[in-house]
MIVEXKOL-552172 format. One record per residue (C-alpha): x, y, z. Coordinates in nm, 4 decimals. Layout:
BEGIN
(r (X; Y; Z))
...
//
This chain:
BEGIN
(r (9.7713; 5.4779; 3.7838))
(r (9.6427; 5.8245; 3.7399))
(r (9.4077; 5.7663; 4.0323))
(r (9.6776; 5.6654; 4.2561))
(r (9.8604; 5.9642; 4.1472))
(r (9.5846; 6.2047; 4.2261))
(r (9.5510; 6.0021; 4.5966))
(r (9.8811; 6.0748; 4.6654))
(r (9.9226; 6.4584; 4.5720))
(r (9.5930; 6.5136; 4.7400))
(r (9.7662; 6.3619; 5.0595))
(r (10.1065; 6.5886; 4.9602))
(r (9.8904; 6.8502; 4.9141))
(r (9.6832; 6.7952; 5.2833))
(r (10.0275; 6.7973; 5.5073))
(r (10.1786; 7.0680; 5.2858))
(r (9.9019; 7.3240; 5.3692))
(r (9.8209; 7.2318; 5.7150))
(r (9.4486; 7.1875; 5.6816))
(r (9.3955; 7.1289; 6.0454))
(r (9.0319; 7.2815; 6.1746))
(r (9.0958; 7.6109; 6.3517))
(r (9.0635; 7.6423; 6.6975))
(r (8.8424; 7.8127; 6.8867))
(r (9.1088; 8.0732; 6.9826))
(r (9.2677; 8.1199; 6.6158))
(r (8.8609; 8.1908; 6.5072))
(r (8.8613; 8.4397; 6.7601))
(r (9.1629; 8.6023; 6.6445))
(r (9.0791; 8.5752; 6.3190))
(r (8.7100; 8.7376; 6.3799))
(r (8.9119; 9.0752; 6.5051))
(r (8.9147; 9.3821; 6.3017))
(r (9.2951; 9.4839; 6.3042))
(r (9.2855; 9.6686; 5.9702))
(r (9.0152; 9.9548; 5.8911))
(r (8.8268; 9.9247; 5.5239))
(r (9.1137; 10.1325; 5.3144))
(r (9.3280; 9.9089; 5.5006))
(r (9.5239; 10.0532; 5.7551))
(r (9.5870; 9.9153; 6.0943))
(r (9.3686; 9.9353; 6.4175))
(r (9.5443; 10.0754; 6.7062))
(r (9.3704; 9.9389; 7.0389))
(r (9.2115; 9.6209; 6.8669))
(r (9.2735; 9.3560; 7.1515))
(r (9.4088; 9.0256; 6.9777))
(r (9.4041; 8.7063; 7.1528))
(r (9.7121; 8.5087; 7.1700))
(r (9.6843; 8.1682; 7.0396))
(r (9.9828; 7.9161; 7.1056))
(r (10.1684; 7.6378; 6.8590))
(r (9.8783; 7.4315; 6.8955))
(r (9.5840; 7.7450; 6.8578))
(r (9.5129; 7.6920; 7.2214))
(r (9.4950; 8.0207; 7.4092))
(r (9.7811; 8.0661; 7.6110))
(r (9.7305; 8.1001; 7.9580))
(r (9.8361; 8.4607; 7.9875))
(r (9.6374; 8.7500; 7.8065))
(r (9.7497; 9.0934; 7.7732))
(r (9.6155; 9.4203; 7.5534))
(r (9.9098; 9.6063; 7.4571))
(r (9.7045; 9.9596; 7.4122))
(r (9.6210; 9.9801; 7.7887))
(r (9.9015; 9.7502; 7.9263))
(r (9.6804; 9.5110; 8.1011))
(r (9.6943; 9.1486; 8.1260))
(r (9.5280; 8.8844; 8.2762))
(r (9.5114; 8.5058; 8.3296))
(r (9.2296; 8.2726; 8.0827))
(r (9.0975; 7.9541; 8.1208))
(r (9.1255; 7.6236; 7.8080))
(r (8.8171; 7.8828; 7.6416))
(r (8.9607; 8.2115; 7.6957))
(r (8.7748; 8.2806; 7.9405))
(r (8.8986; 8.5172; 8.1831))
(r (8.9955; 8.4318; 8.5541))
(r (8.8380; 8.6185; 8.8516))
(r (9.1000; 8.8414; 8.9887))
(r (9.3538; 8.7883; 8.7448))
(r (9.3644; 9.1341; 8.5391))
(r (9.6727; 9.3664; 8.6293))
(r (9.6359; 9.7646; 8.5700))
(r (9.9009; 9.8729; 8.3371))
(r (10.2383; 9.9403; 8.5274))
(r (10.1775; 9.6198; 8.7502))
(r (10.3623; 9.2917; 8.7321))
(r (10.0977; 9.0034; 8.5951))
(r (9.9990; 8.7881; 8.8124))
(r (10.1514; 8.4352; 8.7136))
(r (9.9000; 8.2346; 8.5647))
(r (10.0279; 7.9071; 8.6648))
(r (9.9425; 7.9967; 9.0555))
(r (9.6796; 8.2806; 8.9486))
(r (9.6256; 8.2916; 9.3132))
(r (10.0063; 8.4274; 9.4243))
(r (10.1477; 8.7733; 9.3286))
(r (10.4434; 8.7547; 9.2340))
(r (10.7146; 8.7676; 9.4988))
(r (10.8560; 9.1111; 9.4220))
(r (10.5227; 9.3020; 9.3972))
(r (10.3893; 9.1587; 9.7058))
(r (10.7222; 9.3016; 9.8701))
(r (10.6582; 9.5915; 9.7094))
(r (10.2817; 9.6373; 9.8471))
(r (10.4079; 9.5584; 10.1826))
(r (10.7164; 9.8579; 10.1979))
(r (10.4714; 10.0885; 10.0654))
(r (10.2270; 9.9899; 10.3325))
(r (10.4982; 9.9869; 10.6329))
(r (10.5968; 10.3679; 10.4715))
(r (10.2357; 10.4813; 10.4896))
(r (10.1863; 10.3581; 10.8474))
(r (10.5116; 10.4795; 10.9797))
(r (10.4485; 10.8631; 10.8083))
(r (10.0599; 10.8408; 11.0009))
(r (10.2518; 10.7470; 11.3421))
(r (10.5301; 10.9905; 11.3177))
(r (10.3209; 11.2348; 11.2357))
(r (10.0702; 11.1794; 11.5001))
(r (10.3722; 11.1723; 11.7630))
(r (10.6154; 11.3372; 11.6456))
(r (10.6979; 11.7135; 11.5840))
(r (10.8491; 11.7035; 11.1943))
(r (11.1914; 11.7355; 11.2991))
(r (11.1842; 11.4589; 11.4932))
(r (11.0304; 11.1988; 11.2133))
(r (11.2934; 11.3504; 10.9584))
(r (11.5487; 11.2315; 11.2285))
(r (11.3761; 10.9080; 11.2779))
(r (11.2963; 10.8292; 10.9331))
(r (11.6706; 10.8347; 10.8133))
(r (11.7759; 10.6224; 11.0831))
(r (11.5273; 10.3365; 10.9536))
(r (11.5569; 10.4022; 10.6146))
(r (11.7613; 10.0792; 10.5493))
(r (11.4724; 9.8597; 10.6909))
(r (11.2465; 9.9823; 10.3885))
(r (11.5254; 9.9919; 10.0841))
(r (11.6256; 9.6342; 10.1682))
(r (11.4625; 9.3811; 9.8950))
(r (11.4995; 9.0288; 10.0181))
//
């Protein structure tokens, strides 16, 4: 009897505390400094993100400089994924595609550049301040 006991509290006792092996993500988290020796926190320390499951999840980001990028199953980081701080992430599902909004974004700022070099190559100044407010519409227009 007491044997069966002690077999079924140590069973109690496994599911109650979770003793699954940590993954290679939550050791990496846990291997991070966040606190200094007298115990106060680290600003900067990058922290991995680990999900339900203590996968990574596919998206990365360092709060302190505001830059995320994309990781593989190991945390490895994808080629061409990171984002400067200020820039929407790059979806990590199609790592490959910027998002729809920046990409319009890129491409008004590049049409703005290259009309200001042509005006002002052909133009006197009065002229492109004419012309640019008639075509302002054309680069405010977010479809």
């Amino acid at each position: 009897m007491t044997m069966l006991m002690l077999s079924i509290l140590s069973i109690v006792f496994f599911f109650l505390t979770d003793q699954r092996p940590k993954t290679h993500c939550e050791h990496h988290r846990a291997s991070v400094q966040t606190t200094s020796p007298e115990g106060y926190p680290l600003v900067g320390a990058f922290v991995p993100q680990c999900d339900a499951h203590g996968q990574y999840t596919p998206q990365q980001c360092h709060g302190s400089i505001g830059q995320c990028w994309c990781v593989d199953s190991n945390g490895q980081e994808r080629a061409g994924t990171r984002t400067p701080s200020g820039v929407p992430p790059v979806d990590c599902d199609a790592p490959g595609k910027l998002r729809p909004l920046f990409n319009h974004a890129f491409h008004v700022l590049l049409d703005v550049l290259l009309f200001a070099l042509m005006t002002s190559l052909t133009l006197s100044p009065s002229e492109a301040r004419a012309h640019a407010r008639t075509h302002t519409h054309i680069h405010t227009h977010v479809g």
